[in-house]
C-alpha positions as CSV (number, residue, x, y, z in Angstrom):
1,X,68.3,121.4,99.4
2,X,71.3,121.6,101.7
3,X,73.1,124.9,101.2
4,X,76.1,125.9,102.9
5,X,76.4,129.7,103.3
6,X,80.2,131.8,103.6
7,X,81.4,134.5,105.0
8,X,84.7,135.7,104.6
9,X,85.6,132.6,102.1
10,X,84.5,130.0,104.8
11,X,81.6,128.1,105.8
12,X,79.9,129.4,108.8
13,X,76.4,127.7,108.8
14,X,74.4,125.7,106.8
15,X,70.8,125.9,105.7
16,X,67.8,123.5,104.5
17,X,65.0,124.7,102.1
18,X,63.1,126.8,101.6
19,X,60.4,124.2,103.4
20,X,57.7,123.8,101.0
21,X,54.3,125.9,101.7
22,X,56.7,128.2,104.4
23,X,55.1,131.1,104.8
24,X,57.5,134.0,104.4
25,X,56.2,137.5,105.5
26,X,57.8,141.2,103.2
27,X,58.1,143.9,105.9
28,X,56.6,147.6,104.7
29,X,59.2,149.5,102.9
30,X,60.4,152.2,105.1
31,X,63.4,153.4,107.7
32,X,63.8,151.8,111.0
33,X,64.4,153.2,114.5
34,X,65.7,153.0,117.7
35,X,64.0,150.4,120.5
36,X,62.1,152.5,123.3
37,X,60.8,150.5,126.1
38,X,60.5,147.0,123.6
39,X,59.3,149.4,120.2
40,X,60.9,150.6,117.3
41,X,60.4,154.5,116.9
42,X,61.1,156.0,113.4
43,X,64.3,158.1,113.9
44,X,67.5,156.4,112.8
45,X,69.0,156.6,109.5
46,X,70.0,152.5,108.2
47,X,72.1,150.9,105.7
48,X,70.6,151.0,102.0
49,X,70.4,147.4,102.2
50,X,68.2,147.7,105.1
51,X,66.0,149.9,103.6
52,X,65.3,147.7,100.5
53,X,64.3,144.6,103.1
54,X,62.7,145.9,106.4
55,X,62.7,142.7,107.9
56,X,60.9,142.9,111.3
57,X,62.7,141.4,114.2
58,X,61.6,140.9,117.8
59,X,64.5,139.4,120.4
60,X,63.8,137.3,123.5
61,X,66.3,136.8,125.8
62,X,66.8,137.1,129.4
63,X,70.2,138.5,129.3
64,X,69.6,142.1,129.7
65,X,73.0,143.0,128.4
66,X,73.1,140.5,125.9
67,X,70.0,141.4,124.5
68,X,70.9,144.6,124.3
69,X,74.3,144.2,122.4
70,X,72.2,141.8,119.6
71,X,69.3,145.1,119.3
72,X,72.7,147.1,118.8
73,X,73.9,144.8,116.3
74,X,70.9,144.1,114.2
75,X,69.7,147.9,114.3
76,X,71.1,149.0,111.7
77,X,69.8,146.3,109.4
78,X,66.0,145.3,110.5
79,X,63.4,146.8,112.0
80,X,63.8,145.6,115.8
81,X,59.6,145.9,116.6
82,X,59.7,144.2,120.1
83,X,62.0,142.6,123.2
84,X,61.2,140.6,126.0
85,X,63.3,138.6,129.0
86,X,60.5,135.9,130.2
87,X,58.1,133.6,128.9
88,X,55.0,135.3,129.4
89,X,55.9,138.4,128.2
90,X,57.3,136.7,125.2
91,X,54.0,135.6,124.5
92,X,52.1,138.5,124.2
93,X,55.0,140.8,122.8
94,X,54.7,137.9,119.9
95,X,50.9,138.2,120.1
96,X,50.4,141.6,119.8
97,X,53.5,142.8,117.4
98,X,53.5,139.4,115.2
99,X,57.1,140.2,114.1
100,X,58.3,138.6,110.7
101,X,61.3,137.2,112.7
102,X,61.8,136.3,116.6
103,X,65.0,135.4,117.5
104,X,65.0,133.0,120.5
105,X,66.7,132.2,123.4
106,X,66.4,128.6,124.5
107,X,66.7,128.6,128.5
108,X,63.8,131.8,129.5
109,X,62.8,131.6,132.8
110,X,58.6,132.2,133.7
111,X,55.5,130.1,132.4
112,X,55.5,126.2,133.5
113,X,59.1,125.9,132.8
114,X,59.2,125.4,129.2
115,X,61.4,128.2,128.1
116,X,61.8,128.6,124.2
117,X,59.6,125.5,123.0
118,X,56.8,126.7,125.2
119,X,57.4,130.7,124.0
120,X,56.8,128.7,120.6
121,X,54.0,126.3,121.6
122,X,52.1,129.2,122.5
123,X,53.0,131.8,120.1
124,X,52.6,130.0,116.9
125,X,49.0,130.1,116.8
126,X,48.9,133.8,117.8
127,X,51.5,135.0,115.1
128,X,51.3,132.1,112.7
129,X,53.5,134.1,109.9
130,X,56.4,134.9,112.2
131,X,60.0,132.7,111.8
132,X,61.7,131.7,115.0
133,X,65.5,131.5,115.2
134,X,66.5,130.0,118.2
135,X,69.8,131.5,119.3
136,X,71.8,129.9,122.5
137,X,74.5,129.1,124.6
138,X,73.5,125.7,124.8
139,X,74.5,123.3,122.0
140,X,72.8,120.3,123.8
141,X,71.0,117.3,121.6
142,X,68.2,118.1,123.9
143,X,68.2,121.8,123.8
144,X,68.5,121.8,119.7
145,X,65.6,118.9,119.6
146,X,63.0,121.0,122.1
147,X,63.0,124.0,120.0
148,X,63.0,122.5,116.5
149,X,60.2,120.1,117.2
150,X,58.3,122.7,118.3
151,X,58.5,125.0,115.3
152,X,61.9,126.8,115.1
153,X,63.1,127.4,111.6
154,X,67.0,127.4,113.1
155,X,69.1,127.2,115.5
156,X,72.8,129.2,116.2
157,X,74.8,129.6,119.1
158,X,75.8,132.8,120.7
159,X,79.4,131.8,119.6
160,X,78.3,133.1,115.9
161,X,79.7,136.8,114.7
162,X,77.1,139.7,113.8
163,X,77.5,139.3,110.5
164,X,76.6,135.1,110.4
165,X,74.1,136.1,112.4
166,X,72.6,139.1,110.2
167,X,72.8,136.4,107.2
168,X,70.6,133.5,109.1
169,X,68.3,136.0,110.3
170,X,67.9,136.9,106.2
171,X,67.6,132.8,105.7
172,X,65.1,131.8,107.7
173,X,62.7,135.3,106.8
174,X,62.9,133.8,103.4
175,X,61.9,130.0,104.1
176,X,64.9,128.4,105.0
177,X,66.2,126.4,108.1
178,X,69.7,127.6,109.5
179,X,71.8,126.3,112.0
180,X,75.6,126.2,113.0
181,X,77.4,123.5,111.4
182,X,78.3,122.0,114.5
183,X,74.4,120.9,115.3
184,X,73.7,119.7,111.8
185,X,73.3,116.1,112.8
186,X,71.4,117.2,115.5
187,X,68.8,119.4,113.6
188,X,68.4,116.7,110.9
189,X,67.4,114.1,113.5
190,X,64.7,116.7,114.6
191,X,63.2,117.2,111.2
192,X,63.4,113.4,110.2
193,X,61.5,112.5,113.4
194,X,65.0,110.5,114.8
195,X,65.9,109.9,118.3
196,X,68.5,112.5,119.0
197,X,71.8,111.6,120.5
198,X,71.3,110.8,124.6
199,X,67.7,111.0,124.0
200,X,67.6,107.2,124.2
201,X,69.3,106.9,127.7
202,X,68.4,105.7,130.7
203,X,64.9,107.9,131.9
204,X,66.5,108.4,134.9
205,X,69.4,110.3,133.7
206,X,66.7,112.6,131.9
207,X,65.3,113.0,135.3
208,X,68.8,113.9,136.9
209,X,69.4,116.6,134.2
210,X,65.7,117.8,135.3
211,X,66.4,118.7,138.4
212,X,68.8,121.6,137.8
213,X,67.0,124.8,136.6
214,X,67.6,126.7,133.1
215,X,70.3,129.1,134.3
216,X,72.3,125.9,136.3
217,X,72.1,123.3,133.0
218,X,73.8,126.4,131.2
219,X,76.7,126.6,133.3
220,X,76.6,123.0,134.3
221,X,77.6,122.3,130.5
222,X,80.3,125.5,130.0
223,X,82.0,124.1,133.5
224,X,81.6,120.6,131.6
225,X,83.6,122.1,128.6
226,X,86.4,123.7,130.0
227,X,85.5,127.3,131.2
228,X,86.9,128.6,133.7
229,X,84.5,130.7,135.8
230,X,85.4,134.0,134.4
231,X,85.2,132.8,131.3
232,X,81.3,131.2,132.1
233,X,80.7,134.4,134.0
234,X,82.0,136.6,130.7
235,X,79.5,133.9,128.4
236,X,76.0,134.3,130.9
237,X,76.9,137.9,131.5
238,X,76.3,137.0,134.8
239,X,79.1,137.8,138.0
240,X,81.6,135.2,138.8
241,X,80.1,135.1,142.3
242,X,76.9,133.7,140.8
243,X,78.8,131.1,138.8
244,X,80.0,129.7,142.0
245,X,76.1,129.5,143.5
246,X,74.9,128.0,140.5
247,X,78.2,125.5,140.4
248,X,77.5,124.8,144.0
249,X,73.9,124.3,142.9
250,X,74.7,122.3,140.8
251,X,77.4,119.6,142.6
252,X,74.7,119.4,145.2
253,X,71.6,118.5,143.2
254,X,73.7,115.9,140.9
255,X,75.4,114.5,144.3
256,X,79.1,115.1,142.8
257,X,82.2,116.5,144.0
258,X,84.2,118.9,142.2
259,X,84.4,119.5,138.3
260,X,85.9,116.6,136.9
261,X,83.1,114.2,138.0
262,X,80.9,116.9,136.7
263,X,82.8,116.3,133.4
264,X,82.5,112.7,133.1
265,X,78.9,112.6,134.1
266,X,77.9,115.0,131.7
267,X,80.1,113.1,129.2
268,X,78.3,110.2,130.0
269,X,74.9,111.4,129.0
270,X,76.3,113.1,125.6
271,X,75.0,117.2,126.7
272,X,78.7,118.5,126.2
């Protein structure tokens, strides 16, 4: 079943299921805490409604300040049990904590270069129980595919507001798959086994795109879109002067000129 869910009297993301034999996990009743050094101590007063469902969430994202302001956010509602910024120590956070939810970044630097689909890959037999919600910058065919093939039960972008976000997090604890509306064709390719959009190009345009690292397909695609680069620097919580490396990076590797035939060639390959 195809649900769409609303906040504020609109529709703000969709969600499939729950999948059949999903295997949703009820958190301990009890008060949640602050996060000290990637735990959850038992200090903080929460919302009533947090109380009644102590959802356990770990977040894994590389941003140090956006990772932060999502703990902040989501504090007051779940029990926030674990962080981490690379793949590895992803892993065995996942490993040792088993949270009942991880939310995900896609593009984490460390392990063989997999980012999100390999935190998955390898965390899924560790913590079978635990739900992944990917959460990104990216809304790429690729990007969405990667994650949900390897087990994620959704996928938002970092464009959705705390309170979506709160909701999908809720969603996919209890069995369902959630994901911005804007990436619903994309996500039901992945579950029906489809090609995704681009997918079927040229293998050497795959190989192109593989040549720029995580943090330079990130900006690569907001540059592609329209950004300025204070406004890609504002997005990656990164400095502007780091933009223009990674921009620079970027022209080099791909053998263009400025940002308009970065704009076309990504057009032409469908990741914008």
């Amino acid at each position: 079943m195809i649900r769409q869910v609303k906040h504020m009297g609109q529709a703000d993301s969709t969600s499939i299921g729950p999948a059949s034999g999903a295997d949703v996990r009820q958190g301990a009743a009890g008060e949640f805490g602050s996060v000290e050094s990637g735990r959850a101590t038992d200090t903080d007063t929460t919302p009533r409604e947090a109380a009644a469902t102590p959802i356990r969430v770990a977040v894994v994202d590389d941003h140090e300040m956006f990772r932060a302001g999502v703990i902040a956010t989501l504090q007051p509602y779940f029990h926030i049990v674990g962080q981490a910024a690379d793949v590895e120590g992803s892993i065995a956070m996942i490993a040792d904590i088993r949270p009942d939810v991880v939310l995900l970044d896609v593009h984490v630097p460390g392990g063989e270069g997999g980012g999100g689909a390999e935190i998955l890959a390898k965390s899924q037999p560790l913590s079978p129980a635990s739900a992944f919600l990917a959460l990104s910058v990216s809304d790429s065919p690729q990007d969405v595919g990667s994650v949900i093939r390897a087990g994620a039960r959704g996928y938002v972008t970092k464009t959705i507001t705390g309170d979506d976000l709160i909701s999908s997090i809720k969603q996919v604890h209890e069995g369902y798959a959630v994901f911005s509306p804007k990436l619903a064709g994309f996500v039901l390719s992945a579950f029906q086994g489809a090609p995704m959009d681009g997918a079927g190009d040229a293998r050497g345009r795959d190989e192109e795109l593989d040549l720029l690292s995580g943090r330079e397909q990130e900006v690569m695609r907001l540059i592609a879109r329209g950004y300025t680069y204070k406004e890609v620097a504002a997005e990656l919580f990164i400095s502007i002067k780091t933009v223009e490396t990674h921009m620079s990076n970027v022209l080099r590797k791909l053998q263009l000129s400025n940002r308009t035939e970065l704009t076309r060639w990504a057009a032409d390959r469908r990741i914008v």
